[in-house]
Each structure stands twice: as C-alpha cells, then as structure tokens.
Backbone as a printed PyTorch tensor [residue, N CA C, xyz], in Angstrom:
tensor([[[-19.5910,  18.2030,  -3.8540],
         [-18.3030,  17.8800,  -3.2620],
         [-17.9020,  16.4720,  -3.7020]],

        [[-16.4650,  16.2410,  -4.3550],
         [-15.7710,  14.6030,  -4.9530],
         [-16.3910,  13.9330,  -3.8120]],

        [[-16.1990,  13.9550,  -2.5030],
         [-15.7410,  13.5020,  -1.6670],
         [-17.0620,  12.5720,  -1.0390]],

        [[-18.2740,  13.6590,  -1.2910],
         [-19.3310,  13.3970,  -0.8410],
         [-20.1720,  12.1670,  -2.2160]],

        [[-19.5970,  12.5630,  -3.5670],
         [-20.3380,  11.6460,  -4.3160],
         [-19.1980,  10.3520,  -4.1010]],

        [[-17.7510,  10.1060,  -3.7190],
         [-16.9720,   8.7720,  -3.6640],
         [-18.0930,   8.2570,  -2.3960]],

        [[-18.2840,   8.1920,  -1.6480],
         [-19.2000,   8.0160,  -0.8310],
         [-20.3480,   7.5380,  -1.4760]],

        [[-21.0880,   8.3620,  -2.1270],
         [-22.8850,   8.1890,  -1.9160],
         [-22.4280,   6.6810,  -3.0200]],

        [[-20.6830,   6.4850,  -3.9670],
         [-20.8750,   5.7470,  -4.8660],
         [-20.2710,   4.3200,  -4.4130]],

        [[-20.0160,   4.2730,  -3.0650],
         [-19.2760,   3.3380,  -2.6850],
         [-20.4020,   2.5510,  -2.0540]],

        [[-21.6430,   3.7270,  -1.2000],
         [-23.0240,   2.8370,  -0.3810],
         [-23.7670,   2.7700,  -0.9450]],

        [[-23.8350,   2.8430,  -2.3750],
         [-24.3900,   2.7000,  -3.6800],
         [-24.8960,   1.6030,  -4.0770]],

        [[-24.2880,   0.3270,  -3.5570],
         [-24.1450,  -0.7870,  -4.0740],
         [-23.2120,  -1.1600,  -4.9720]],

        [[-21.4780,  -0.7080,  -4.9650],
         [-20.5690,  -0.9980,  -5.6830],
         [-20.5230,  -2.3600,  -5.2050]],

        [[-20.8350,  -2.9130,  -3.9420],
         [-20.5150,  -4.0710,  -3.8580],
         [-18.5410,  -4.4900,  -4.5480]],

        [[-17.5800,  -3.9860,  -4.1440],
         [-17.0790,  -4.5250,  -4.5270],
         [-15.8280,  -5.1700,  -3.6790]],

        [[-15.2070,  -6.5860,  -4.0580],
         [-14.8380,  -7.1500,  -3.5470],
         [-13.0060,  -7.6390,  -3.7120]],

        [[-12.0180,  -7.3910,  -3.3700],
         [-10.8060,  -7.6420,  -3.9180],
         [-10.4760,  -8.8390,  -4.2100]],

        [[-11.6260,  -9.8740,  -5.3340],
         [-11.2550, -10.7310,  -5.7420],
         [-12.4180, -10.5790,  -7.2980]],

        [[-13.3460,  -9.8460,  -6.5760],
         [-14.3430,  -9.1960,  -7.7080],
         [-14.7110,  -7.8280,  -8.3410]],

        [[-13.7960,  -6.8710,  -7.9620],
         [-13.8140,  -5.6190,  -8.0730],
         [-14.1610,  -5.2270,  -9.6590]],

        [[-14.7910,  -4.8840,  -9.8220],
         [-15.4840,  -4.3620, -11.0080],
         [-14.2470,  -3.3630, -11.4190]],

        [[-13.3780,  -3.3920, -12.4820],
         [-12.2580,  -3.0540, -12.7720],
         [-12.5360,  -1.1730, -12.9510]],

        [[-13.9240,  -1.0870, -14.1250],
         [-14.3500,   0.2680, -14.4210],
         [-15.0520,   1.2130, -13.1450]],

        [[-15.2600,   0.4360, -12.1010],
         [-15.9440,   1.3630, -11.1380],
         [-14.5810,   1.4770, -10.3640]],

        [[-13.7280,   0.9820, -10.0740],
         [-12.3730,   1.5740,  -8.9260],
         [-11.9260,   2.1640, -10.1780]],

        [[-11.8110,   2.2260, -11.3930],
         [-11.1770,   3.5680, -11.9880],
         [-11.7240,   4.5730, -11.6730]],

        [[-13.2320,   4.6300, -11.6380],
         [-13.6420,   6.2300, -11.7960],
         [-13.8190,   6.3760, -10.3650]],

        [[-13.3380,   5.8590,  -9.2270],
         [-12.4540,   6.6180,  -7.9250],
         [-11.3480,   6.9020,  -8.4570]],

        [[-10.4950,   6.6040,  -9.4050],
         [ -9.5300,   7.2550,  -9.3750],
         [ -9.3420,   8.8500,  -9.3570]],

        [[ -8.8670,   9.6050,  -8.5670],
         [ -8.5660,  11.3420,  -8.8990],
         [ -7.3810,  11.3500,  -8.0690]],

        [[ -6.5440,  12.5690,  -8.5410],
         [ -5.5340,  13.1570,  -8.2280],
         [ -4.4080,  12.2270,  -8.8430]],

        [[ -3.6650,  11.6760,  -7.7990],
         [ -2.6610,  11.1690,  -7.4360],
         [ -2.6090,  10.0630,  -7.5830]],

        [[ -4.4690,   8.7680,  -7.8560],
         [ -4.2700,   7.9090,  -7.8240],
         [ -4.9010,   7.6850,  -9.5770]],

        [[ -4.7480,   8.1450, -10.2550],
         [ -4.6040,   8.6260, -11.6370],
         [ -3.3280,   7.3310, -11.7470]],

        [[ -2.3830,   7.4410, -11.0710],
         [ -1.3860,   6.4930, -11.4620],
         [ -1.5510,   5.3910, -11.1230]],

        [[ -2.4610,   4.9910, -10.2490],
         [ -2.6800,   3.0690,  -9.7910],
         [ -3.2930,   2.3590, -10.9910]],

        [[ -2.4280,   1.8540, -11.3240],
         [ -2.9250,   0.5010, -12.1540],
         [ -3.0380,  -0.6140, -11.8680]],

        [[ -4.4900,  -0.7660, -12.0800],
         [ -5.2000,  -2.1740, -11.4850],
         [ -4.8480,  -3.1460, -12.4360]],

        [[ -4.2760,  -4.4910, -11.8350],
         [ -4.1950,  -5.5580, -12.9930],
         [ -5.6010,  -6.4730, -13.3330]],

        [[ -5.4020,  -7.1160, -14.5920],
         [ -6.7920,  -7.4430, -15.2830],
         [ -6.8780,  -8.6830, -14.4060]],

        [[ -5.9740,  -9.4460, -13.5640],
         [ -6.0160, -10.7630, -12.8730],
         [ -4.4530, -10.3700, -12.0460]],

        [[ -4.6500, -10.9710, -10.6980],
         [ -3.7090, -10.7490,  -9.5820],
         [ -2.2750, -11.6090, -10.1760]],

        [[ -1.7300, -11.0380,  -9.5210],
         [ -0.5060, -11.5240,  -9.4560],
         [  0.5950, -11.6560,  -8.6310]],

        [[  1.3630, -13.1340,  -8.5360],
         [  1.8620, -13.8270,  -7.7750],
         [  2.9180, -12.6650,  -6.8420]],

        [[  3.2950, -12.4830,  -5.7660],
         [  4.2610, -11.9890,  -4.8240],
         [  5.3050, -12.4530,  -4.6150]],

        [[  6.3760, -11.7300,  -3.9450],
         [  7.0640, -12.7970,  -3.7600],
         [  7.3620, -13.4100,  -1.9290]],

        [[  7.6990, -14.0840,  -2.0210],
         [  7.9040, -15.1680,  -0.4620],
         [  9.5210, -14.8860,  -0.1380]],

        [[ 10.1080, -14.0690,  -0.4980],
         [ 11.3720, -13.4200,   0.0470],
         [ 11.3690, -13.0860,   1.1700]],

        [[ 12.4760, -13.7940,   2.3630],
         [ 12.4390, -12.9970,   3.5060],
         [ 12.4690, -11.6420,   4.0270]],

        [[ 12.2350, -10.9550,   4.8000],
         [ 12.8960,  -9.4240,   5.1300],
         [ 12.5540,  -9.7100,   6.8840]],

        [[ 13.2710,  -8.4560,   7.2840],
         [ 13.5890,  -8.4400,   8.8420],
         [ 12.6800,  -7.1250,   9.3580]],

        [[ 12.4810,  -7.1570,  10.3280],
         [ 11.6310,  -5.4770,  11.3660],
         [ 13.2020,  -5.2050,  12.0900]],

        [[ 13.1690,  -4.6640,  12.7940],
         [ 14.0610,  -3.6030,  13.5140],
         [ 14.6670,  -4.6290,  14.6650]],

        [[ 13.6770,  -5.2660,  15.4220],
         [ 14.6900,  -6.3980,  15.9340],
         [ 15.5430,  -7.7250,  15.5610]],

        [[ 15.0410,  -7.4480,  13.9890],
         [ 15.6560,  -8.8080,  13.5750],
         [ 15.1650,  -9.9920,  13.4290]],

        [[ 13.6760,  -9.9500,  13.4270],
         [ 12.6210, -10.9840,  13.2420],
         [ 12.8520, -11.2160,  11.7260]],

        [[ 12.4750, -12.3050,  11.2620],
         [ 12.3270, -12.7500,   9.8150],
         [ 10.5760, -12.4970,   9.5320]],

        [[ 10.5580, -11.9150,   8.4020],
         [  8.8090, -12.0360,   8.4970],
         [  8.9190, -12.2630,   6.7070]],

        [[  7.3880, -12.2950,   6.2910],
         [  7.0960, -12.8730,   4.6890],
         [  5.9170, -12.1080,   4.5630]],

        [[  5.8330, -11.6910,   3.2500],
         [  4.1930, -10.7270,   2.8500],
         [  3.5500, -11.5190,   3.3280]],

        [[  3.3840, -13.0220,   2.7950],
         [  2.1330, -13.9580,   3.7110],
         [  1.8860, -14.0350,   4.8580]],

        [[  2.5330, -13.0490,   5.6660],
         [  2.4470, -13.0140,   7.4810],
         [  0.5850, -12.0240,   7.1160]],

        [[  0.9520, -11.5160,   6.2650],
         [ -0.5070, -10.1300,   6.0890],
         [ -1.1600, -11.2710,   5.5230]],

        [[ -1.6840, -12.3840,   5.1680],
         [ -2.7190, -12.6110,   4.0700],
         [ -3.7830, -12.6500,   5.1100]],

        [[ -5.1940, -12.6370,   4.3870],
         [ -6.0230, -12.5220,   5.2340],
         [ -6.4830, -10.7260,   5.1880]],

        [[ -5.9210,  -9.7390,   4.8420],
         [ -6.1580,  -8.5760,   4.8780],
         [ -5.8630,  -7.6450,   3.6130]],

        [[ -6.4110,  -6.6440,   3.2370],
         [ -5.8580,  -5.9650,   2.0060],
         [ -4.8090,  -5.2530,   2.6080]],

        [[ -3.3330,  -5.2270,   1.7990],
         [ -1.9220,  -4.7570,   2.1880],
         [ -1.8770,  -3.5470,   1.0690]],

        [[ -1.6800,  -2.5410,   1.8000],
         [ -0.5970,  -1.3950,   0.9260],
         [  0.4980,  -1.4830,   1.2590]],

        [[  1.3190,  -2.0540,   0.2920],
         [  2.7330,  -2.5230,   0.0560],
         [  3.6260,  -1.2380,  -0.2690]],

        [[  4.2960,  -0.4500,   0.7800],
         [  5.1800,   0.8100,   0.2160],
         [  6.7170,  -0.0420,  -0.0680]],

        [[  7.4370,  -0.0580,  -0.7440],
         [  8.5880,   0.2850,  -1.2530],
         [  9.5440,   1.1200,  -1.2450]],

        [[ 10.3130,   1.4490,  -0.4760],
         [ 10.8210,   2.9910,  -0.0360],
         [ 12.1360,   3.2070,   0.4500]],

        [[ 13.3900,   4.2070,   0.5440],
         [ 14.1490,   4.3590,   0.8430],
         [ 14.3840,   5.7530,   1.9550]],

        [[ 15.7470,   5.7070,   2.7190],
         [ 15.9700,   7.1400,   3.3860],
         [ 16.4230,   7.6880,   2.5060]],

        [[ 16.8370,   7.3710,   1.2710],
         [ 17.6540,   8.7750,   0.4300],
         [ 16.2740,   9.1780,  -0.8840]],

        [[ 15.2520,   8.5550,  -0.3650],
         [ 14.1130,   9.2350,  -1.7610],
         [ 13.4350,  10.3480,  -0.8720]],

        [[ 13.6370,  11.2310,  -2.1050],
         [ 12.5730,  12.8060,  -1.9400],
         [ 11.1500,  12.3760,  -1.8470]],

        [[ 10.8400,  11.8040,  -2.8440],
         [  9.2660,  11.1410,  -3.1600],
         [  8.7010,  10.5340,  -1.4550]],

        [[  9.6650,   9.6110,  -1.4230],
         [  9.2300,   9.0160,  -0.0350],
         [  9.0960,   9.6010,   1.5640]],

        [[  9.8580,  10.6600,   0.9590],
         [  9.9590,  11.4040,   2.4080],
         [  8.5060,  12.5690,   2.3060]],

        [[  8.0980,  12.9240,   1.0560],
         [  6.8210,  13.3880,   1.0690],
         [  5.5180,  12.3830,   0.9090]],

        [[  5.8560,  11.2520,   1.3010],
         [  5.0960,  10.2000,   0.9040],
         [  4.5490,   9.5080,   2.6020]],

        [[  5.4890,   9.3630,   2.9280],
         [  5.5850,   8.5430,   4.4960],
         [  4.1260,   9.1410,   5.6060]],

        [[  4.2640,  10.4480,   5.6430],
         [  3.1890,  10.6130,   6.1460],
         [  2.2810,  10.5310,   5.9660]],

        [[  1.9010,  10.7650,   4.6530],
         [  0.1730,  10.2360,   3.9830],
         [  0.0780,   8.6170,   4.4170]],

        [[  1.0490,   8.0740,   4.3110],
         [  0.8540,   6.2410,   4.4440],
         [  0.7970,   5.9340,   6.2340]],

        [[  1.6750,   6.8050,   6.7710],
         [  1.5300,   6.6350,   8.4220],
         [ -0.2730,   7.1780,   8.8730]],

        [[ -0.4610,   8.2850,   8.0090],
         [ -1.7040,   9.0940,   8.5740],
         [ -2.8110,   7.4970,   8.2410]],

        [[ -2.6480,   6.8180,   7.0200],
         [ -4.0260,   6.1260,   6.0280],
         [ -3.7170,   4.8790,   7.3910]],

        [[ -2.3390,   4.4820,   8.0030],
         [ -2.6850,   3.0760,   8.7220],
         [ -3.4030,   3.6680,  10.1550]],

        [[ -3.2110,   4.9460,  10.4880],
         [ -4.1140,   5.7030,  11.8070],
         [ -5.1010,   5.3280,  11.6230]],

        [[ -5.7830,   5.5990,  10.7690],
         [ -7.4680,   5.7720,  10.2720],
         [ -7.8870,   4.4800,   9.8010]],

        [[ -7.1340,   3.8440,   9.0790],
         [ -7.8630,   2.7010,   8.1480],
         [ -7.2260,   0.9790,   8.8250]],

        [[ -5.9030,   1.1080,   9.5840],
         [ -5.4050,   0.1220,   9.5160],
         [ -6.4440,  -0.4930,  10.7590]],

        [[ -6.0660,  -2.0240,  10.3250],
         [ -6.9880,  -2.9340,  11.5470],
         [ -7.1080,  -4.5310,  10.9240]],

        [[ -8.0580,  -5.2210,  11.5820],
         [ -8.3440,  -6.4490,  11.1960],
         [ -8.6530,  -6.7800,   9.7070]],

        [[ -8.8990,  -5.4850,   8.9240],
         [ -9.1010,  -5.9700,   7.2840],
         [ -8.1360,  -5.3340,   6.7370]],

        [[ -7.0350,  -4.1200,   7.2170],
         [ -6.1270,  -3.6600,   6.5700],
         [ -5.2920,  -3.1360,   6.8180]],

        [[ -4.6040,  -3.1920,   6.2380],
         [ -2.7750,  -3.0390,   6.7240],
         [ -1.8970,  -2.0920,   5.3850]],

        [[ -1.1480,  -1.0930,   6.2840],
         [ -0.2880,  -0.1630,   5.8420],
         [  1.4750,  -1.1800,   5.7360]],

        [[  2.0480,  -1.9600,   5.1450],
         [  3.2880,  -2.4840,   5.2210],
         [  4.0770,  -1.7750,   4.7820]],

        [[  5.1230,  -0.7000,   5.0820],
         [  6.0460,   0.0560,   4.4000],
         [  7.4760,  -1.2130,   4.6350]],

        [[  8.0740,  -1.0640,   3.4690],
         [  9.6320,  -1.8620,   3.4460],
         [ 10.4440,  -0.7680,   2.9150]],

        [[ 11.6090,  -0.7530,   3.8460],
         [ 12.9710,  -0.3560,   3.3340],
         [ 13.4790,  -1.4360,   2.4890]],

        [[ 14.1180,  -0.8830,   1.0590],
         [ 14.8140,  -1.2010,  -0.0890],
         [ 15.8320,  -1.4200,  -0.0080]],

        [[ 16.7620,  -2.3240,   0.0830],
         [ 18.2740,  -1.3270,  -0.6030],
         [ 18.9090,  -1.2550,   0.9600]],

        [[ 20.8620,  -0.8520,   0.8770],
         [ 21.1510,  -0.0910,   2.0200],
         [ 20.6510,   1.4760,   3.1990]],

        [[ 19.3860,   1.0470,   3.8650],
         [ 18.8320,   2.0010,   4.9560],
         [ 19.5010,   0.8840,   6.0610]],

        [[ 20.4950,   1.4480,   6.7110],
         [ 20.7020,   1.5630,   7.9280],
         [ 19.5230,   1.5920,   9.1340]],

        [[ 19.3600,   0.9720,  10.2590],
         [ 18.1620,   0.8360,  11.2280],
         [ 18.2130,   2.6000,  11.7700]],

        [[ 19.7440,   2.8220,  12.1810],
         [ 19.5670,   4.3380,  12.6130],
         [ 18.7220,   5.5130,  11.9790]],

        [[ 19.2210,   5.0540,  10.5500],
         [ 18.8970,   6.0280,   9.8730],
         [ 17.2730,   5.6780,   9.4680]],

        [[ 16.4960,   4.9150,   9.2130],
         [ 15.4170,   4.5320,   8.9060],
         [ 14.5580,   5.1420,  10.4670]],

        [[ 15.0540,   5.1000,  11.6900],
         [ 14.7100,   5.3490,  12.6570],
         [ 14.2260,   7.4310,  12.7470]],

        [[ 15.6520,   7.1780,  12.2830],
         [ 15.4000,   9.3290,  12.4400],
         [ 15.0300,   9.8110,  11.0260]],

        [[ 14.7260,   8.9400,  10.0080],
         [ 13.7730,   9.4280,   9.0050],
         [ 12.5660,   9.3000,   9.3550]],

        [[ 11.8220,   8.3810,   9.9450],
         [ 10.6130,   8.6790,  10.7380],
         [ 10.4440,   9.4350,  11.9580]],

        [[ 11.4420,   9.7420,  12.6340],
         [ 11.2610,  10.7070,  13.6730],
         [ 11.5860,  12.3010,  12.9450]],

        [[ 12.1070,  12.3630,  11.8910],
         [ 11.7720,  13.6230,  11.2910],
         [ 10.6300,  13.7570,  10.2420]],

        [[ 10.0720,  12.9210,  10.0540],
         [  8.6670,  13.4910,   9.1360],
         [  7.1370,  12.7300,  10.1320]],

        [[  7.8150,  12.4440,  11.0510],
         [  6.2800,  12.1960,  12.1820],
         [  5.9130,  11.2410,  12.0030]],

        [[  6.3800,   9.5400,  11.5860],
         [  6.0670,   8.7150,  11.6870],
         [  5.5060,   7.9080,  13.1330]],

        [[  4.5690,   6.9080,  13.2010],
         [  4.5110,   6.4590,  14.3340],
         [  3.6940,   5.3690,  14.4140]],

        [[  2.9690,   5.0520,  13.4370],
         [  1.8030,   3.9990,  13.2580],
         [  2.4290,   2.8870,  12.2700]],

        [[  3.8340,   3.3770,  11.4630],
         [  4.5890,   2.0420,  10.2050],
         [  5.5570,   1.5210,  10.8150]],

        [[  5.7350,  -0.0880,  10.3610],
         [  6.8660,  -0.5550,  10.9340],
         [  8.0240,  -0.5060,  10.3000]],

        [[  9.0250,  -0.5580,  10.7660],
         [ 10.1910,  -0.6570,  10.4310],
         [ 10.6890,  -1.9810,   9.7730]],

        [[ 10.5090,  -2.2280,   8.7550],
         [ 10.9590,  -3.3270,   7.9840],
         [ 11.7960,  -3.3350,   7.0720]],

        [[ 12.9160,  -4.1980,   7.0200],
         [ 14.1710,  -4.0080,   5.3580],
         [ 14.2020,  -5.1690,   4.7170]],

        [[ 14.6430,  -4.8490,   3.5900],
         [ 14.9030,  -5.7000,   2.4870],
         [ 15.8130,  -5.2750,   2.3350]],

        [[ 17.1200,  -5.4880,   2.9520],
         [ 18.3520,  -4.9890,   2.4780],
         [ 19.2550,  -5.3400,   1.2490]],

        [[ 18.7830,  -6.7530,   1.1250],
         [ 19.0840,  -6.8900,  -0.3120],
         [ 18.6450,  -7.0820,  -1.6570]],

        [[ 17.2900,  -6.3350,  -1.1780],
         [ 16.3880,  -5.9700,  -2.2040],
         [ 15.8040,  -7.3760,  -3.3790]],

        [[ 16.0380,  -8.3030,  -1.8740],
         [ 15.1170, -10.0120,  -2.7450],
         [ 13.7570,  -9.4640,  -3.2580]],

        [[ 12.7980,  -9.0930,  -2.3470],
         [ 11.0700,  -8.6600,  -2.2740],
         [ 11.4660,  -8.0890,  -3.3160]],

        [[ 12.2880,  -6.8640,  -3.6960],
         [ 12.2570,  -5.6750,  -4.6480],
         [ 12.4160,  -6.1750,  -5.9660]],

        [[ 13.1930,  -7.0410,  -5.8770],
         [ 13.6880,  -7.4700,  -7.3450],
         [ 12.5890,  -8.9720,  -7.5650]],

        [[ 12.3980,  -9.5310,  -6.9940],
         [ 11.3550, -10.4210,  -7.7270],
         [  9.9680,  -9.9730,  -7.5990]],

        [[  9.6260,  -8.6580,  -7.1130],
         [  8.6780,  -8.0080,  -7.7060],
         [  8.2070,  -6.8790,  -8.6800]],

        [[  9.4210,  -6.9610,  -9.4040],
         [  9.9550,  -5.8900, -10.3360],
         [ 10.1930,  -4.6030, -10.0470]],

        [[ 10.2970,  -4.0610,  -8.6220],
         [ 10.5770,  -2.7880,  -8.4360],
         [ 11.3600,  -2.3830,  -8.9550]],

        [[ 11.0320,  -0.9770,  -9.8010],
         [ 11.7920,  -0.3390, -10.3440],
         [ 11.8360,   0.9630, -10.3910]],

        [[ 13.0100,   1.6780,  -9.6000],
         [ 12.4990,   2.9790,  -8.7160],
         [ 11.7350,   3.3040,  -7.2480]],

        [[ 12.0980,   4.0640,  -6.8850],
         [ 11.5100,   4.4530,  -5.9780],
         [ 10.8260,   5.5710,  -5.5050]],

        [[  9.7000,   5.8940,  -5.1270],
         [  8.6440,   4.6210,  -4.0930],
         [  7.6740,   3.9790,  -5.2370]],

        [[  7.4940,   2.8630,  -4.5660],
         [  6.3730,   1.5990,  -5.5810],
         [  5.9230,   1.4210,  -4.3810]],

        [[  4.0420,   1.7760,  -4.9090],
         [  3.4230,   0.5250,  -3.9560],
         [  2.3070,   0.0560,  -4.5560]],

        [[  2.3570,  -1.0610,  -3.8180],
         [  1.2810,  -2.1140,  -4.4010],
         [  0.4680,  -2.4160,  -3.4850]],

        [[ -0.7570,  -2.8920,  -4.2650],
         [ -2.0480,  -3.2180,  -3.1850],
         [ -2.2510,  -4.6300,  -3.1590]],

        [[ -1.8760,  -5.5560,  -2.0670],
         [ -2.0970,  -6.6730,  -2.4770],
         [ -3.7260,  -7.1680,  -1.8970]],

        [[ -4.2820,  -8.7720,  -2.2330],
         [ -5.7090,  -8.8950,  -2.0820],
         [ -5.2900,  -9.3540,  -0.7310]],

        [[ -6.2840, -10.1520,   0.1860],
         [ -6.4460, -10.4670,   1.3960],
         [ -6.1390, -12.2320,   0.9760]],

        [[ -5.9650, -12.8710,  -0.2590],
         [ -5.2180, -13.5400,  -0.4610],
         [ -3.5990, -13.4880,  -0.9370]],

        [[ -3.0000, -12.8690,  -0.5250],
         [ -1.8060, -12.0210,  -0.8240],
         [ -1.1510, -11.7250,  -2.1860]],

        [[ -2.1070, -11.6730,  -3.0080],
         [ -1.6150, -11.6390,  -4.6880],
         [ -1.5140,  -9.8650,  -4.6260]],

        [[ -0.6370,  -9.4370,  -5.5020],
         [ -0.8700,  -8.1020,  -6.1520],
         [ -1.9540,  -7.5940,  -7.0710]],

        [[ -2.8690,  -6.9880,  -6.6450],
         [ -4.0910,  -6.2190,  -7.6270],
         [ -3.4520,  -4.8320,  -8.5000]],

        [[ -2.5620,  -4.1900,  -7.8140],
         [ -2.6360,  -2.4500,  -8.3020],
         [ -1.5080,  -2.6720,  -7.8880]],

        [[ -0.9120,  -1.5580,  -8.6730],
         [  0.2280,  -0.7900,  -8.2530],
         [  0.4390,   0.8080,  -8.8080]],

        [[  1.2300,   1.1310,  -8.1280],
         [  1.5920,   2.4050,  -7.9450],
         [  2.7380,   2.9440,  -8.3600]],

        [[  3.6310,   3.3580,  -9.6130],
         [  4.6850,   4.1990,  -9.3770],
         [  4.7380,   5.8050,  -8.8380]],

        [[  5.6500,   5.9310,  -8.0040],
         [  5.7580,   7.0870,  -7.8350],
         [  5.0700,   7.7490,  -6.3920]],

        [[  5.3220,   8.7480,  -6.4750],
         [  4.4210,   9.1760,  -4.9760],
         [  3.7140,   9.4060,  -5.1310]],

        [[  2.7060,   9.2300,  -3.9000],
         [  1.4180,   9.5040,  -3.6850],
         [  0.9830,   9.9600,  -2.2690]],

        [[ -0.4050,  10.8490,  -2.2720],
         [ -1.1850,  11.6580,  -1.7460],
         [ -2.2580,   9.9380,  -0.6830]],

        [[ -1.3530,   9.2200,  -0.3040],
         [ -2.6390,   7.9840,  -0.1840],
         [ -3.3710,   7.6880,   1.2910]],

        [[ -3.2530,   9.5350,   1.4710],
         [ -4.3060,   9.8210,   2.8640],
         [ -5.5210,  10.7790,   2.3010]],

        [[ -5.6310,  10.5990,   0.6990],
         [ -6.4660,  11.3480,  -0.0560],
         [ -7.7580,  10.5770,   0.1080]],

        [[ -9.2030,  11.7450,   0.0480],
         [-10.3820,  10.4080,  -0.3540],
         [-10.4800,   9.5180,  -1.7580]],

        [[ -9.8870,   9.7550,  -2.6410],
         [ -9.5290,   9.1460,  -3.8110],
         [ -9.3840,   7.8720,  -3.4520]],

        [[ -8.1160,   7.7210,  -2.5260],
         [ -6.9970,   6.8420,  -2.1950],
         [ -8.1210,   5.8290,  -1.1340]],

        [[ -8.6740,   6.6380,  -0.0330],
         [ -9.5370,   5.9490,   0.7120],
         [-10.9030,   5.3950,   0.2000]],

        [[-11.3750,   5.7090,  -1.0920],
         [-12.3110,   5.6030,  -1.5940],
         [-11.7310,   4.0400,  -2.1570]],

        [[-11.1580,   4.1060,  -2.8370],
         [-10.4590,   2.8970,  -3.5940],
         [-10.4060,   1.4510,  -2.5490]],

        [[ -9.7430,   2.5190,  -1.3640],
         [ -9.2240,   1.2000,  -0.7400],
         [-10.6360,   0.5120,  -0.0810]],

        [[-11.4400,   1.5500,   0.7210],
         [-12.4440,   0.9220,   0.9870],
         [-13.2970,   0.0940,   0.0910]],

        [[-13.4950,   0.4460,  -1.2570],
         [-13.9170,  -0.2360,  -2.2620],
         [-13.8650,  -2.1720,  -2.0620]],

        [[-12.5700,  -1.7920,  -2.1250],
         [-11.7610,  -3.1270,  -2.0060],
         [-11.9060,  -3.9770,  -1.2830]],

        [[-12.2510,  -3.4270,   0.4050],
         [-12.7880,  -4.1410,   1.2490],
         [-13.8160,  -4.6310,   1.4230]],

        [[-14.9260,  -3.8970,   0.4690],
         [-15.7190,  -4.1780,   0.6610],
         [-16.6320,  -5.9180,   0.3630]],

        [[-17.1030,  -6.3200,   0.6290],
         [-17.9780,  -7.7600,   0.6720],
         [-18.0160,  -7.7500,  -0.5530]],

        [[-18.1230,  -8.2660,  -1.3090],
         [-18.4790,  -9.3710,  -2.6670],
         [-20.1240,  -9.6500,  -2.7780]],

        [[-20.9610,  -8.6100,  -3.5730],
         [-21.6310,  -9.0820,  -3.5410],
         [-23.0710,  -9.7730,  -4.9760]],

        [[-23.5430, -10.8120,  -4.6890],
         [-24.2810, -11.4480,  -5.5960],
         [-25.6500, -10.6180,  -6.2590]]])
C-alpha cells in the first residue's frame, strides 16, 4: 500500500526540515496530483501586501511566520477551486495547529456574500475568509491563474508551489507536508 510505504519513509529517518529538506526525497512523495508541486532550489521572498478577513481586519502572510503555510489563491468564479476548497478545508481539520496552517485568499473581485455561500455550498468550515481584492499579494507573487498555492517555510519564504488544482487532502499531499515539518536533523 503507497500510503503505508509514505509512512514507513517519512519514520525512516527523512529527517527533513523546511529549511533543509532534501529536495530528491519530497519528490519521490510526490504522486497523483502533487506531480505538479514544484519545490524551489532556495526559498523565496513573499510578499508583505496587505489583505482583509471578513470583518475588515488588515492582516500580512507574516502574521503565519513561525509555521508551515499552505497558501491557496482562489476565486468564487473558478471550477478548479470549487473542487479544490474541500480537500484544503478537510487538510486544516486534520493537520492545522501550532506548526501548520491552511491560509486560503480570495483574488480579485469576490464579494464577502458571495465568498460566504461559496463555502456554505461546498462545506467549508475550518478556512478563513480572507481577500485580496486588488490582487497586491497576487501580483507581486506572480500569480498567474487560478488556483495557485504555495507552501511557504515557518520563516515565511515560499518553498513550492502549485499550479492548478489539487487533491491536497491526499497522503501524497500529507506525506509532503508532514515531511516538511518535520525537525532538521544532524
């Protein structure tokens, strides 16, 4: 069973760390869906663009540092995202906490209403409601298309990214990420 050797290869002694991640061992977690994450050879800078939550708070990716971030990118008018949302609501159920965090951002013109009853029609309940309405975050992080997500480190740089949708309540996906969390070791 994949599922059972991502496992036996993660308590293996991958030891790996999201500042030391052994580039060739989180590839060969890659399967399915995460076939498309491309890990960069050295992190890279984010951006410090404001965006708002649902009441109108100002927040910054650096509000997350300190934790590994899956950075979604996303709109109410993408197909991709609307088969996407629940795998990312299901992965912050299970995985989110003191080392990791699910951040989904609205792109672009999403309306609060409408961002509201797109998660109340595909079963959201664990992501926050966050916009970039004028798509600052999006554009000085080269988004292009939609959904993009990126994995940033627990120092808030970008490691991976993602075009396109993804399955990222898969063990592939959880294999990777746990990877990531894991300790650094000598």
């Amino acid at each position: 069973m994949k599922s059972a050797l991502l496992a036996a290869l993660l308590y293996t002694g991958l030891g790996l760390g999201a500042n030391a991640a052994d580039l060739d061992q989180l590839n060969a977690l890659r399967e399915g869906d995460m076939k498309k994450l491309a890990f960069h050879e050295a992190p890279k800078p984010v951006s410090d663009q404001a965006f708002t939550d649902a009441e109108g708070r100002e927040h910054h990716l650096s509000d997350w540092q300190g934790k590994l971030v899956l950075l979604n990118f996303w709109a109410t008018w993408c197909a991709p995202c609307r088969e996407e949302m629940p795998h990312l609501d299901a992965l912050q159920k299970e995985m989110g906490g003191e080392d990791f965090e699910v951040v989904t951002l609205a792109t672009g013109r999403n309306a609060l209403p409408a961002i509201q009853r797109f998660f109340d029609e595909v079963d959201v309940t664990a992501l926050p409601i966050l916009t970039d309405p004028k798509q600052a975050v999006a554009r000085e992080m080269a988004v292009l298309g939609l959904p993009i997500t990126v994995i940033l480190n627990p120092e808030g740089q970008e490691i991976a990214r993602l075009q396109g949708g993804a399955d990222w309540n898969s063990d592939s996906a959880k294999a990777i990420l746990t990877a990531l969390m894991a300790p650094a070791t000598d």
